[in-house]
C-alpha positions in Angstrom: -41.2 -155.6 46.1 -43.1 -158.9 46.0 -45.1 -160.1 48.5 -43.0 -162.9 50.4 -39.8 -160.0 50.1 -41.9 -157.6 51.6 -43.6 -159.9 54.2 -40.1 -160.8 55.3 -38.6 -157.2 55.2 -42.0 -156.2 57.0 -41.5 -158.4 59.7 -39.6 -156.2 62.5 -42.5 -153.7 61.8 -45.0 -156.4 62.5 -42.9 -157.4 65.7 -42.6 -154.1 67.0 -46.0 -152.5 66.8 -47.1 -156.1 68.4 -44.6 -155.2 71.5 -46.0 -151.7 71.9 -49.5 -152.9 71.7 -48.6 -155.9 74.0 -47.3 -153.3 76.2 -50.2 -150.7 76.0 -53.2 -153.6 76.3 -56.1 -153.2 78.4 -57.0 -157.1 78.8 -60.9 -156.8 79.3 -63.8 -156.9 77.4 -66.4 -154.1 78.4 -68.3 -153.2 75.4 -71.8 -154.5 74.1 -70.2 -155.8 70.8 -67.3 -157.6 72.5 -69.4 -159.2 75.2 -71.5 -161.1 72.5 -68.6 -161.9 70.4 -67.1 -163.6 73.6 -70.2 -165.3 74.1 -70.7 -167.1 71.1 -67.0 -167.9 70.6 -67.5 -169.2 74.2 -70.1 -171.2 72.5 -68.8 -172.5 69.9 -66.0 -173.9 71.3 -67.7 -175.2 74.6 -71.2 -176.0 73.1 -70.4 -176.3 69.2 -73.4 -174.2 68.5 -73.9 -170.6 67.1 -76.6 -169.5 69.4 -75.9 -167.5 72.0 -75.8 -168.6 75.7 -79.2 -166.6 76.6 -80.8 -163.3 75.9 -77.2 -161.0 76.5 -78.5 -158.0 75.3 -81.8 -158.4 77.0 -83.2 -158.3 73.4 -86.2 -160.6 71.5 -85.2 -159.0 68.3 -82.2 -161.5 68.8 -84.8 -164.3 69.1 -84.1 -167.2 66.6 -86.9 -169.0 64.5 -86.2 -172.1 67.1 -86.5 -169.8 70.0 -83.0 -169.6 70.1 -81.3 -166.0 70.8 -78.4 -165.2 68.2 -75.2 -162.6 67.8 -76.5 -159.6 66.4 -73.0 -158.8 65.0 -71.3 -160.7 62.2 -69.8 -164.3 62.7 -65.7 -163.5 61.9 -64.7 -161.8 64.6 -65.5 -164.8 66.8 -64.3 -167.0 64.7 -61.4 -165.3 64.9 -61.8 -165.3 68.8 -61.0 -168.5 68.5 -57.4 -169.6 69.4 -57.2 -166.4 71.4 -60.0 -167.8 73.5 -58.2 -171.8 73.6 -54.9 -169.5 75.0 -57.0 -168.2 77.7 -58.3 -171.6 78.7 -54.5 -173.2 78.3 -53.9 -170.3 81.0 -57.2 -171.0 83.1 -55.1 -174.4 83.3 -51.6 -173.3 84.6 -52.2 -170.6 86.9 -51.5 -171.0 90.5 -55.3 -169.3 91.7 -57.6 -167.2 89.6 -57.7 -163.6 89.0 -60.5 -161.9 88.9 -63.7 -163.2 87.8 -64.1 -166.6 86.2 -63.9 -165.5 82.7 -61.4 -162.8 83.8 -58.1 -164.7 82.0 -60.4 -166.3 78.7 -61.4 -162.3 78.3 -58.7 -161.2 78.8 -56.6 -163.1 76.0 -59.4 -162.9 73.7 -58.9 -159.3 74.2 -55.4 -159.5 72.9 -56.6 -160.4 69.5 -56.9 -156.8 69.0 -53.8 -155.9 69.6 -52.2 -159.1 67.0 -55.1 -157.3 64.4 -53.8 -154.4 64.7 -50.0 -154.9 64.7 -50.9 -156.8 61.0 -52.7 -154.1 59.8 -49.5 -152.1 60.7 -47.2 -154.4 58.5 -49.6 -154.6 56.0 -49.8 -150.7 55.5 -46.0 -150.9 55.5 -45.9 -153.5 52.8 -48.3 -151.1 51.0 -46.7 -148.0 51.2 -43.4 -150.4 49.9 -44.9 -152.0 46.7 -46.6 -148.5 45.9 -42.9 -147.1 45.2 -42.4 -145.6 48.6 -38.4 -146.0 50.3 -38.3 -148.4 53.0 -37.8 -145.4 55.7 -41.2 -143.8 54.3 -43.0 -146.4 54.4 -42.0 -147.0 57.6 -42.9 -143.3 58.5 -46.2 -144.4 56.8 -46.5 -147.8 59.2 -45.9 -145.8 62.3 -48.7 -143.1 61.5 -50.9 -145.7 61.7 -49.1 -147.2 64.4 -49.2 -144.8 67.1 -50.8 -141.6 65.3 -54.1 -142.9 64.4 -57.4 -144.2 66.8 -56.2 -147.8 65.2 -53.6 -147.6 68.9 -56.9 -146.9 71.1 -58.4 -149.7 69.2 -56.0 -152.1 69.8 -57.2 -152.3 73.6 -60.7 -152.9 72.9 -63.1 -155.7 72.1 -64.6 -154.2 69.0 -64.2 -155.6 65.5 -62.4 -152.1 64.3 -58.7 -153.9 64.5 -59.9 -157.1 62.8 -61.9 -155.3 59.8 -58.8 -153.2 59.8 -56.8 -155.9 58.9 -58.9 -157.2 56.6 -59.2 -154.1 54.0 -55.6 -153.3 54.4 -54.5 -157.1 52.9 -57.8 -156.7 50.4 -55.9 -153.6 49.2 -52.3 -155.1 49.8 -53.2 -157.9 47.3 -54.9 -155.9 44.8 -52.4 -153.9 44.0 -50.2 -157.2 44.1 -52.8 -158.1 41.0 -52.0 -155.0 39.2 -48.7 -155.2 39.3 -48.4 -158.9 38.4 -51.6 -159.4 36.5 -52.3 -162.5 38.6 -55.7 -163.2 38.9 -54.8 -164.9 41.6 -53.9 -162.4 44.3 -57.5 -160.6 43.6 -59.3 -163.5 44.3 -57.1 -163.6 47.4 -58.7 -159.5 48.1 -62.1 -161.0 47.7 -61.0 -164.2 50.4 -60.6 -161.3 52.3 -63.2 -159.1 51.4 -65.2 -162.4 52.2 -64.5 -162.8 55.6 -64.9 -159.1 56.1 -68.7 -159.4 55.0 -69.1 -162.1 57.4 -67.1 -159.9 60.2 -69.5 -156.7 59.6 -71.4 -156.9 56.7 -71.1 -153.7 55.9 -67.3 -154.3 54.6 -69.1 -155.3 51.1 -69.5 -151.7 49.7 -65.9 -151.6 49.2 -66.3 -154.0 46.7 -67.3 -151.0 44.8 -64.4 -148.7 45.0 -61.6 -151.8 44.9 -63.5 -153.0 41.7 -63.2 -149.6 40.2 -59.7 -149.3 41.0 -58.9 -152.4 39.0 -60.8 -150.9 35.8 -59.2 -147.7 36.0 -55.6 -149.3 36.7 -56.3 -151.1 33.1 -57.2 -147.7 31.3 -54.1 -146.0 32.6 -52.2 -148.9 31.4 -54.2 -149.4 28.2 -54.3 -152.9 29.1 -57.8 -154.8 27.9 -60.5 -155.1 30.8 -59.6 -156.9 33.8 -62.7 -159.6 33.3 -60.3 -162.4 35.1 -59.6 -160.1 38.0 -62.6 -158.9 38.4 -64.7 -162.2 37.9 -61.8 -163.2 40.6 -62.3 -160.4 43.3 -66.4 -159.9 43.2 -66.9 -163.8 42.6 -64.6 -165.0 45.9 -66.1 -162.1 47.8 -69.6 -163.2 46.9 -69.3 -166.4 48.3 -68.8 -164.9 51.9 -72.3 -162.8 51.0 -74.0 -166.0 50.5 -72.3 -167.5 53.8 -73.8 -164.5 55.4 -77.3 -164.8 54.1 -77.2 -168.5 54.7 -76.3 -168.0 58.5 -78.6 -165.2 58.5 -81.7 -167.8 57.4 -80.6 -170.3 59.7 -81.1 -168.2 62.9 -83.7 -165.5 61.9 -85.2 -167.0 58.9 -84.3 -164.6 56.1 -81.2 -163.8 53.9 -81.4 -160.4 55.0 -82.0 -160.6 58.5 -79.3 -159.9 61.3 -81.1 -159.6 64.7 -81.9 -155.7 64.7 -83.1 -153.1 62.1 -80.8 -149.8 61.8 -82.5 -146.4 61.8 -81.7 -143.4 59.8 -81.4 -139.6 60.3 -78.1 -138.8 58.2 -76.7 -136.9 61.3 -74.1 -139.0 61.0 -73.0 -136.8 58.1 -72.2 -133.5 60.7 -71.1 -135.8 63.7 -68.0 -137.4 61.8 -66.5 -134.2 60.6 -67.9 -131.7 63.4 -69.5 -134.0 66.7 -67.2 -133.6 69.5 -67.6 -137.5 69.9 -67.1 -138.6 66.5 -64.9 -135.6 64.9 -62.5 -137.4 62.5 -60.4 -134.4 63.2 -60.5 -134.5 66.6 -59.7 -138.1 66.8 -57.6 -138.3 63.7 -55.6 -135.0 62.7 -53.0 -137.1 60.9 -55.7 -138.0 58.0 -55.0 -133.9 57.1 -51.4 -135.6 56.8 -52.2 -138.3 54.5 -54.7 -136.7 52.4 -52.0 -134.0 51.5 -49.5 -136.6 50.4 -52.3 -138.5 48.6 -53.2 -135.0 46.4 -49.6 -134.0 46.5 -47.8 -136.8 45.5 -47.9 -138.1 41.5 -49.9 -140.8 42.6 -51.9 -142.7 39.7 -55.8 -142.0 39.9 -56.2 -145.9 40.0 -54.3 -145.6 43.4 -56.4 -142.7 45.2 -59.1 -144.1 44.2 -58.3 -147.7 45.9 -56.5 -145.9 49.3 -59.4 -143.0 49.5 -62.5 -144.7 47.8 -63.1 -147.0 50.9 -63.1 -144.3 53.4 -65.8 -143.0 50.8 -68.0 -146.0 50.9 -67.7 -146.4 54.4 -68.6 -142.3 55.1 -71.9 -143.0 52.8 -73.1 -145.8 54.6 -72.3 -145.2 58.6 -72.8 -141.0 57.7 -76.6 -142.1 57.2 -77.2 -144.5 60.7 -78.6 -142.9 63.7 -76.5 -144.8 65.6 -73.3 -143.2 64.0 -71.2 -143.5 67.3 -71.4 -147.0 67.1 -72.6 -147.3 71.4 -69.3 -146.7 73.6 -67.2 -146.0 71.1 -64.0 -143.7 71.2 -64.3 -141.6 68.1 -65.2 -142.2 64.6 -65.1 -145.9 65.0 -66.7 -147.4 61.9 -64.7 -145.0 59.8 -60.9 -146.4 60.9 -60.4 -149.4 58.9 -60.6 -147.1 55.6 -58.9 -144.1 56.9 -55.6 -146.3 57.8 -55.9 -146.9 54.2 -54.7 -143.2 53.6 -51.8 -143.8 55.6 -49.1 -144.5 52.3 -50.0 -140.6 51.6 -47.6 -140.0 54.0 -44.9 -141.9 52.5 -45.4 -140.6 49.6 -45.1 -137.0 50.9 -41.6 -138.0 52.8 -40.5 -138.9 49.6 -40.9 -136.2 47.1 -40.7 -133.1 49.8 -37.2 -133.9 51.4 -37.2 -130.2 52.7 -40.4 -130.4 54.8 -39.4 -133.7 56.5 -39.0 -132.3 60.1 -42.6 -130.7 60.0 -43.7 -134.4 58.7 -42.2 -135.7 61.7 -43.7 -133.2 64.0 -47.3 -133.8 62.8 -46.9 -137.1 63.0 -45.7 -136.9 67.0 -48.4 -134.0 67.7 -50.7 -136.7 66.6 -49.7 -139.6 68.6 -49.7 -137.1 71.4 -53.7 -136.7 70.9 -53.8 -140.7 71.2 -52.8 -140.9 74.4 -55.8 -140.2 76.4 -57.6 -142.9 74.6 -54.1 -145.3 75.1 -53.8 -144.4 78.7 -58.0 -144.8 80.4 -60.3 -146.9 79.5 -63.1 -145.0 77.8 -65.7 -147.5 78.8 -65.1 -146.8 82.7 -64.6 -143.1 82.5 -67.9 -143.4 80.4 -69.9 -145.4 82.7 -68.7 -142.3 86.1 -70.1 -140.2 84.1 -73.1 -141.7 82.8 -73.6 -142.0 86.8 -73.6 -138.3 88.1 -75.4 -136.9 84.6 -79.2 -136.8 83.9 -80.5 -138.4 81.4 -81.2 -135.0 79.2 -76.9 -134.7 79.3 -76.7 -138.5 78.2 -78.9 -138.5 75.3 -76.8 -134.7 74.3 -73.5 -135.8 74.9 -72.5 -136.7 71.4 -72.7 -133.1 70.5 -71.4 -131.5 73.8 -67.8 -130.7 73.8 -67.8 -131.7 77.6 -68.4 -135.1 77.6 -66.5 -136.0 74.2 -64.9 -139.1 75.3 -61.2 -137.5 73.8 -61.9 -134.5 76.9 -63.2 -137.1 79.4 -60.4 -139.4 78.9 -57.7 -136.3 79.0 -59.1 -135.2 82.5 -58.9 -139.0 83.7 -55.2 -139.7 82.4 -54.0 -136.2 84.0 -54.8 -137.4 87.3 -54.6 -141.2 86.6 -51.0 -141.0 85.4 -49.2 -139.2 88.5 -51.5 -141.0 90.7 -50.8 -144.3 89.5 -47.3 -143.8 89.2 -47.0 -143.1 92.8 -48.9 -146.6 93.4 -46.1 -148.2 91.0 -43.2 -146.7 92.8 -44.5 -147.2 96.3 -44.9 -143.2 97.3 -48.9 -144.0 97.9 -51.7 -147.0 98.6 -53.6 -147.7 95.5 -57.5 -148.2 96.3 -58.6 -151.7 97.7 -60.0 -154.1 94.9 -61.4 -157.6 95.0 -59.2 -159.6 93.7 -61.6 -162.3 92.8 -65.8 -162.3 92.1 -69.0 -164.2 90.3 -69.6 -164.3 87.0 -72.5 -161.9 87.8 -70.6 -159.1 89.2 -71.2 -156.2 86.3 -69.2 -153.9 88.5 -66.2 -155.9 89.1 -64.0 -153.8 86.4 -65.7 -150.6 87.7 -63.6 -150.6 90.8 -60.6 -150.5 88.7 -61.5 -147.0 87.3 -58.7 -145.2 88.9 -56.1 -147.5 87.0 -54.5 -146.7 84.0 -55.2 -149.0 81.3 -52.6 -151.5 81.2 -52.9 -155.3 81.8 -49.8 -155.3 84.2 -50.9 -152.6 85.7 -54.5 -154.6 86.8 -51.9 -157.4 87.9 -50.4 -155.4 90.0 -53.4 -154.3 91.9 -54.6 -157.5 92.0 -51.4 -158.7 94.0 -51.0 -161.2 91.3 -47.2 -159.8 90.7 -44.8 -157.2 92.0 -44.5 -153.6 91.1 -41.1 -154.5 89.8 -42.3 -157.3 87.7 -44.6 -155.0 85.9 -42.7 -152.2 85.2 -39.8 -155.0 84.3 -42.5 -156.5 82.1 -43.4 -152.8 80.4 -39.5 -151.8 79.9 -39.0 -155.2 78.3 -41.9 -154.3 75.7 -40.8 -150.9 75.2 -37.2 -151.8 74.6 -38.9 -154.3 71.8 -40.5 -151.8 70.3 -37.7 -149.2 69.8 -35.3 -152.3 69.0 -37.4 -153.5 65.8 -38.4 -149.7 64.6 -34.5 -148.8 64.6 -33.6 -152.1 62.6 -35.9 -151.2 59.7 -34.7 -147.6 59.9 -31.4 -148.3 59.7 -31.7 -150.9 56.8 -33.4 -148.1 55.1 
């Protein structure tokens, strides 16, 4: 299937996974990461500069040469920011009174970049899965894994770059394989646009340069074709250009190529903690890669392929395994790990395909999986986080990584099994929700806090807020739903 056939085919999937992530949105920005990359698309668009609005992080390692302090995090994701942000201040425009804080509505929609990330990297696994030789239903299978079965759901609520980068190596793969199949240079200098903006979004997105560039070589030998020079002059070349954007913005706020506003640290527990860490267990977080790695070792997939669907996650395990800050701050799982392990996702397809008999146990893994999302879907980490941060000592903070008890997958479960009867009681009328402020300063670090007992959702905050009617929201939420289910069906029916 070609590209512009499968981006046309691909686009209920596209369309769905946006409803249910649409429906499922949180609508605020609460970590560290998303905070700054709010800030500087703030200012850029308000100030045209790339210097942050003050010290944010109460850092001076984020001190510029001109006394200026700068993002710590990479550039893309607030360039992508962007129209997300302009939406937000379109809204700021047209709504009757404001909600919340002053930033409350440009936050919000900002937020909701996430969740359009996310539902691309959705169709682009689909697409995938499709031009790798899977059957539209499959790869659909495969698409919905990823969907609702993998943390990429959790992480279509938050502020982080994990959706965005997410995004980015699933088209950098996407159009590689369009290369080997067509042997247009073209399309892998369109994986190294990608791959560009990637190293510009978190720099460490460059290492899988390595893997992608090998699959290319090893596609040649398997096809006895000469060496790909063109495509690989076309893939590391492109992707080049975004290291030397990188370095260049790097020696324009801290003075050297190299230099990003904080120095990592090392102790290789990182190693343990993503296959064993209550907090960061991949298989904890994300059963379903057993899934996909059994199709991708099952299936007679070419070594050219594993190597460009697995090799990533590889990279990625190398690198992040060896930080000490391996959790990546309030994260929810193995975050830097889940732009690669999406990648595995066509293993699934590819299992659906050549076991016919075990199909119903697919299916059921799949749905046990999704099941396991839900406490990260349904509470927002970052609250339930900060209560308990609050009533712990600071022995139990600095432990809590390797403590079943405070995993955030076990914290969030005990918030959502009280949350979700509670909250459906304030829905339906049976009870009083709390009291909130429905407005507050810009200064007001608690202001979200109060909304702790609230499930997740944006029309749920709306609702406590006064700013529309039980009915409307769970209107709203059916409407989404309905969405959802509508587009999945289509594509499994024309399959």
């Amino acid at each position: 299937m070609s590209v512009r056939a499968g981006a046309r085919a691909a686009l209920p999937v596209f369309c769905g996974a946006l409803a249910l992530y649409l429906l499922t949105a949180g609508g605020s920005l609460t970590s560290t990461d998303a905070v700054v990359t709010f800030d500087l698309t703030s200012s850029i668009v308000e100030r045209h500069s790339i210097a942050l609005s003050g010290n944010v992080l109460g850092l001076d390692a984020n001190r510029g040469v001109d006394g200026r302090f700068y993002s710590q995090y990479g550039i893309g994701q607030s360039l992508y920011n962007i129209p997300f942000y302009m939406a937000g201040r379109m809204a700021m425009r047209f709504a009757p009174h404001r909600i919340g804080k002053p930033d409350t509505l440009l936050k919000a929609s900002v937020a909701l970049g996430s969740a359009v990330a996310a539902a691309f990297t959705v169709w682009l696994i689909w697409s995938l899965a499709r031009r790798l030789g899977a059957s539209p239903r499959a790869a659909l299978l495969a698409a919905w894994s990823v969907a609702v079965s993998s943390p990429l759901w959790p992480y279509s609520k938050f502020g982080f770059s994990t959706a965005l980068t997410a995004a980015i190596l699933a088209a950098a793969a996407r159009l590689l394989v369009e290369a080997q199949a067509t042997g247009d240079a073209r399309f892998a200098a369109g994986a190294g646009a990608a791959l560009a903006f990637g190293w510009l979004t978190r720099h460490e997105m460059a290492v899988a340069l390595v893997p992608f560039a090998a699959a290319l070589v090893l596609r040649a030998r398997e096809a006895r074709a000469p060496f790909p020079r063109r495509h690989l002059a076309a893939l590391i070349g492109v992707a080049g250009a975004g290291g030397v954007l990188w370095a260049w913005y790097n020696i324009v706020r801290f003075g050297s190529p190299l230099s990003v506003g904080y120095s990592p640290r090392f102790d290789f527990s990182g190693y343990a903690a993503f296959l064993i860490a209550p907090a960061g267990s991949v298989l904890l977080f994300a059963p379903i890669v057993i899934l996909w790695i059994a199709g991708l070792a099952d299936a007679r997939l070419a070594r050219s392929t594993r190597v460009l669907l697995a090799g990533p996650l590889v990279a990625f395990y190398g690198v992040y395994g060896a930080l000490a800050d391996w959790p990546g701050g309030r994260s929810y799982g193995p975050r830097y790990l889940v732009p690669a392990l999406v990648l595995l996702a066509p293993g699934v397809a590819a299992l659906w395909d050549s076991h016919r008999e075990r199909r119903r146990a697919i299916v059921l893994v799949c749905a046990i999986a999704a099941i396991l999302q839900l406490p990260g879907v349904l509470v927002d980490y970052a609250k339930v986080s900060t209560e308990w941060a609050r009533s712990h000592s600071r022995e139990e903070i600095v432990d809590r990584n390797w403590r079943f008890g405070s995993s955030p997958f076990v914290l969030d479960a005990k918030a959502a099994i009280d949350a979700v009867p509670a909250n459906a009681a304030y829905l339906l009328g049976w009870r009083e929700p709390p009291p909130v402020s429905a407005t507050s300063t810009a200064g007001d670090r608690d202001f979200a806090q109060q909304f702790s007992f609230s499930l997740d959702f944006w029309w749920l905050y709306l609702v406590y807020l006064h700013a529309i009617r039980p009915a409307i929201a769970i209107t709203l939420a059916l409407v989404l739903l309905a969405a959802a289910l509508a587009a999945s069906h289509s594509v499994w029916a024309a399959g």
